[in-house]
C-alpha positions as CSV (number, residue, x, y, z in Angstrom):
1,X,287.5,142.6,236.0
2,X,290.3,142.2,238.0
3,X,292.2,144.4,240.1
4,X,295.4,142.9,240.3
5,X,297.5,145.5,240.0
6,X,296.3,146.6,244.7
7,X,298.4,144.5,246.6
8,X,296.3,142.8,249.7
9,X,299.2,142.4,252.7
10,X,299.2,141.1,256.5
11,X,299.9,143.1,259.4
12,X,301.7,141.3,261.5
13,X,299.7,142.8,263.6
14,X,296.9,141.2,262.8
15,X,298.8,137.7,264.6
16,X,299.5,139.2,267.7
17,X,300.8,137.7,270.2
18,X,302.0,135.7,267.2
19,X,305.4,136.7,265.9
20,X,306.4,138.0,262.4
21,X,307.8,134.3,261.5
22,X,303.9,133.0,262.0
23,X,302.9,136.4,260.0
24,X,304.7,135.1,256.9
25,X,304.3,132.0,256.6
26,X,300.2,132.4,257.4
27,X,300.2,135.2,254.9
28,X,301.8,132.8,251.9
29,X,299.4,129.8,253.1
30,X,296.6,131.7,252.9
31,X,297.4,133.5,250.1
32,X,298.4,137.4,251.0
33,X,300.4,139.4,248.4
34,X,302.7,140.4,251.1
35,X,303.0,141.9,254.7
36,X,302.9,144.6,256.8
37,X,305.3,144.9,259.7
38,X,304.5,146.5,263.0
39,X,308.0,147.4,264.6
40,X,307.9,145.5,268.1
41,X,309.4,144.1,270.6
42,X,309.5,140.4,268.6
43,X,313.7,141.2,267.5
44,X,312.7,140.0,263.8
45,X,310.2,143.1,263.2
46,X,313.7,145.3,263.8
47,X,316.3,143.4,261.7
48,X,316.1,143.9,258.2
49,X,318.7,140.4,257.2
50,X,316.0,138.8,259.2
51,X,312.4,140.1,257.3
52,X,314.5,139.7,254.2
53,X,315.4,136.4,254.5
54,X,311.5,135.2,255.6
55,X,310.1,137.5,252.4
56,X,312.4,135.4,250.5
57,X,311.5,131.9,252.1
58,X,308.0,132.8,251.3
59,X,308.2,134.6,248.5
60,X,306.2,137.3,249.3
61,X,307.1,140.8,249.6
62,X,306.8,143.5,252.7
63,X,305.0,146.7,251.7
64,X,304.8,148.9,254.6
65,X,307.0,149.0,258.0
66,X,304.7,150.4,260.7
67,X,306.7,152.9,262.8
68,X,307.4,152.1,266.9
69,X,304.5,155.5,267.5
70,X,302.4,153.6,269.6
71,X,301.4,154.0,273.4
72,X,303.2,150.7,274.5
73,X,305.8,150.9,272.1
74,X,307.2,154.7,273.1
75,X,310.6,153.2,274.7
76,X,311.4,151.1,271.5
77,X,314.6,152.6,270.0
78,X,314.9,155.2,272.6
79,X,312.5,157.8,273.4
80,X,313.3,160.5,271.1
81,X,310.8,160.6,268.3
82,X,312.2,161.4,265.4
83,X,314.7,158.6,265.8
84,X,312.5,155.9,265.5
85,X,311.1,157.6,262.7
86,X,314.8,157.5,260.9
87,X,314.9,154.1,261.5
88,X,311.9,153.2,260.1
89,X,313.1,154.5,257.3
90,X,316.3,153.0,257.0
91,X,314.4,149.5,258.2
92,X,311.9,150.2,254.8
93,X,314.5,150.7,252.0
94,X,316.4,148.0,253.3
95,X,313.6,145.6,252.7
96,X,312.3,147.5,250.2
97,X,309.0,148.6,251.5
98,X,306.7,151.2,249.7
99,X,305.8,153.2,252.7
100,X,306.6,154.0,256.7
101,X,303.3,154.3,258.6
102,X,303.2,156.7,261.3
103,X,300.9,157.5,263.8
104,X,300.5,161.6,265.1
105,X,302.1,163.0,267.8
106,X,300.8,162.2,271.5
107,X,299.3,165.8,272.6
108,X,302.0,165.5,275.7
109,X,304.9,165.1,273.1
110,X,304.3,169.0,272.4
111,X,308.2,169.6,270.7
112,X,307.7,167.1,268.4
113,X,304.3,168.0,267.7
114,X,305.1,171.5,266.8
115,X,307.3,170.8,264.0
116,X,305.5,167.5,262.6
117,X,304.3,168.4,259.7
118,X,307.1,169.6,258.4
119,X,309.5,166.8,259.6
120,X,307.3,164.4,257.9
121,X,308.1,166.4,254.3
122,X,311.3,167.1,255.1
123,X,312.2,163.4,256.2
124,X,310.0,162.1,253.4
125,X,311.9,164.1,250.6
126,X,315.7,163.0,251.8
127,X,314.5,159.3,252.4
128,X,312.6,159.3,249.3
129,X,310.1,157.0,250.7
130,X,306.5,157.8,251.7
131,X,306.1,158.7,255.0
132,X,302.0,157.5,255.6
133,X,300.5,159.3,258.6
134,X,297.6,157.7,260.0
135,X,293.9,158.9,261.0
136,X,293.0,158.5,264.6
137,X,290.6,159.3,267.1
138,X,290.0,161.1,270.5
139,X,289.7,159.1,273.4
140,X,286.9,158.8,274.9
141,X,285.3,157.8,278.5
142,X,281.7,157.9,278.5
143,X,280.6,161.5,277.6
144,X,284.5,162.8,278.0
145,X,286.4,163.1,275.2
146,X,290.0,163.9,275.1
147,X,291.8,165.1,272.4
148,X,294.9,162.6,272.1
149,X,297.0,163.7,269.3
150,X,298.8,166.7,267.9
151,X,298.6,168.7,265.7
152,X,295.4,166.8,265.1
153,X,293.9,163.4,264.4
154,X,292.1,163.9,260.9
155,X,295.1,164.4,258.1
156,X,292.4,165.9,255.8
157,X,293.7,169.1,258.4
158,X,297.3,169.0,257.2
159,X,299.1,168.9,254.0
160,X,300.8,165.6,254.5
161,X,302.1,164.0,251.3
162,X,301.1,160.7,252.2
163,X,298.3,159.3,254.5
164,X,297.1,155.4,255.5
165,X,293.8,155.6,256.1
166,X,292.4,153.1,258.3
167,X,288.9,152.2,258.8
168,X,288.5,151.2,262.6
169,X,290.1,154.7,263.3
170,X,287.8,156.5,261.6
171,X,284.4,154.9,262.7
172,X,285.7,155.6,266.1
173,X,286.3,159.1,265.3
174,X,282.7,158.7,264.1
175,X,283.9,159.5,260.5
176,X,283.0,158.0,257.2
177,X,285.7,156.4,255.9
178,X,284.0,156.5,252.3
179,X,283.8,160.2,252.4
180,X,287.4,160.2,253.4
181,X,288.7,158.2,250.8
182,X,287.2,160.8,248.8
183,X,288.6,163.9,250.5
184,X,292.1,162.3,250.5
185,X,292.3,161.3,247.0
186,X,295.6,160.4,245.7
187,X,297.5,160.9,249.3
188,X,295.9,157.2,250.2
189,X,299.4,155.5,250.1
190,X,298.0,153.3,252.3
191,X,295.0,151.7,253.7
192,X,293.9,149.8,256.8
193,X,291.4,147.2,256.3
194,X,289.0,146.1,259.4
195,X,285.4,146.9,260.3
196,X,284.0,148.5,263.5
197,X,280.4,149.2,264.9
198,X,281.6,152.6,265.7
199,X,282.1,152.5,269.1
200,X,284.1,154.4,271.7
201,X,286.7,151.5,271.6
202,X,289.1,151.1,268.1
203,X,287.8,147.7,267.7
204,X,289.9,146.3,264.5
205,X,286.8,143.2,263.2
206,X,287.2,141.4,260.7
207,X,286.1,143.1,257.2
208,X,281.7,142.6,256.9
209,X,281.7,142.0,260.6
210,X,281.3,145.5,261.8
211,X,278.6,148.4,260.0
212,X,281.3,150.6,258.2
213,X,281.4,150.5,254.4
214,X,284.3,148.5,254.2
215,X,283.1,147.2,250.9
216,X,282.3,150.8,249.2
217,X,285.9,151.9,250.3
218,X,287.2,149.0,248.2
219,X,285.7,149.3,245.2
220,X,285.8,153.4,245.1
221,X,290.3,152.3,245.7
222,X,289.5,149.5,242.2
223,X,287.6,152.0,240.5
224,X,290.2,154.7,241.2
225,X,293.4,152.7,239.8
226,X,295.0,152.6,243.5
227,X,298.4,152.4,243.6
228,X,299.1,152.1,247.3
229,X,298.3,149.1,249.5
230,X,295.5,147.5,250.9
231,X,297.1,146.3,254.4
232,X,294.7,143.3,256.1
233,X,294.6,144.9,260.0
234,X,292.0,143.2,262.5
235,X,292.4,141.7,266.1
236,X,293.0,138.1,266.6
237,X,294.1,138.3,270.2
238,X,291.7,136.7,271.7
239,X,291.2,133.9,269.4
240,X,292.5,130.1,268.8
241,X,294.6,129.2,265.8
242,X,291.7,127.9,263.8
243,X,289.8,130.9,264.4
244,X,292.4,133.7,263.9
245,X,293.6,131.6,260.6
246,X,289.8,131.5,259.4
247,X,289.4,135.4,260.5
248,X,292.2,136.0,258.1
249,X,291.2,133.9,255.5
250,X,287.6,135.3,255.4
251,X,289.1,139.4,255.4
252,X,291.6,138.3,252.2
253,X,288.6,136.6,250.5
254,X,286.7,140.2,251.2
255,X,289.4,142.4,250.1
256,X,290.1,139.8,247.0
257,X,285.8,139.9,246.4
258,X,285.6,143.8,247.0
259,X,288.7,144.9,244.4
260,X,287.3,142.4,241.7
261,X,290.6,140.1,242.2
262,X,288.4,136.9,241.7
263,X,290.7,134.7,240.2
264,X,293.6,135.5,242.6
265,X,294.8,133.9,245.6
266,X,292.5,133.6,248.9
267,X,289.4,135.0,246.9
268,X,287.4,132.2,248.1
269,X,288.2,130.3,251.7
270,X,289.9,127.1,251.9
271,X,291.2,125.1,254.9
272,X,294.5,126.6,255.8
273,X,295.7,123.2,256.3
């Protein structure tokens, strides 16, 4: 059986300190569906002529456009919220993405926090485009634990209409992710694929490299007719070419082996080049 019908994309995230050009045109080699874009400071994540024109070079398409919400990216496009939020948006039907991936509010950012769940349906239902708000975790320091994110970090809590669910995030929350795809059902727009041992730290491994069920999460998305994304999203930093191209190679080949997509593209590893 094959599941061709769940797209398996590249975060450009997954290249950093790489830039969105490299996350294209490694995507097509190794065989990716499409990408993910993490809005950045590389000036091609923000221009929608420019990720246009390399989806079209490569023929691949660009599912999600992940939202400027992280720590080290709160004074990209100005520092009120909701803006950057609006631009996502604008940034996703202009390129045609399926979704916006958010992450929740920071617990200090307590006006916008106050009225985020409704800004997310409200925004969602006059873009008309999903509007995926992540899982996270609290942050932790030894036996300290601080709660980071408001109104809270599991979205089983809130009625969103859409949620990515990502892994990593939710073995450092010391959550099953199985048990979540569960509980979230059909508001899975979106998932984030990479392993963890389930430590403190949000460790983004490669797909089989952790302990988490990254497998059983897979097949419960193949055997429930997903309809979302499966969005590759692990941490090369650290690593050469060769090994950050192999790392990529080998999490395709386990999303590819995991949705039943045997005959497709990257299902078994091959040199890059």
């Amino acid at each position: 059986m094959t599941s061709a019908h769940i797209p398996v994309h590249l975060s450009s995230s997954s290249v950093y300190p790489e830039n969105a050009a490299y996350a294209f045109d490694l995507a097509q080699r190794l065989g990716y569906d499409g990408v993910e874009i993490m809005v950045w400071t590389d000036p091609v994540t923000q221009e929608a002529g420019a990720l246009r024109a390399l989806a079209d070079l490569h023929e691949i398409t660009i599912g999600a456009i992940h939202a400027p919400t992280l720590l080290l990216a709160q004074r990209l496009w100005g520092w009120e919220p909701w803006g950057k939020i609006e631009r996502a948006l604008d940034l996703a039907g202009e390129v045609g993405a399926q979704c916006v991936v958010v992450h929740p509010p920071f617990r200090w950012q307590r006006g916008y926090a106050e009225g985020f769940v409704e800004g997310v349906a409200d925004r969602q239902a006059r873009w008309g485009i999903d509007i995926a708000v992540e899982n996270m975790f609290p942050w932790r320091s030894g036996v300290n634990a601080m709660q980071a994110y408001l109104p809270g970090p599991d979205p089983r809590d809130f009625p969103y209409g859409a949620v990515t669910l990502d892994i990593s995030h939710a073995a450092t929350a010391g959550m099953d992710p199985v048990q979540m795809a569960q509980d979230l059902g059909e508001r899975v727009r979106h998932l984030h694929l990479g392993d963890s041992f389930g430590s403190f730290k949000d460790e983004h491994l490669v797909p089989g490299r952790g302990s988490q069920r990254c497998d059983e999460v897979l097949r419960h998305y193949a055997d429930h007719a997903f309809s979302g994304i499966v969005s590759v999203e692990v941490g090369t930093r650290r690593m050469r070419t060769p090994a950050r191209e192999l790392a990529l190679a080998e999490s395709l080949a386990f999303a590819r082996t995991h949705l039943g997509q045997h005959d497709l593209p990257g299902a078994t590893l091959e040199p890059t080049r």
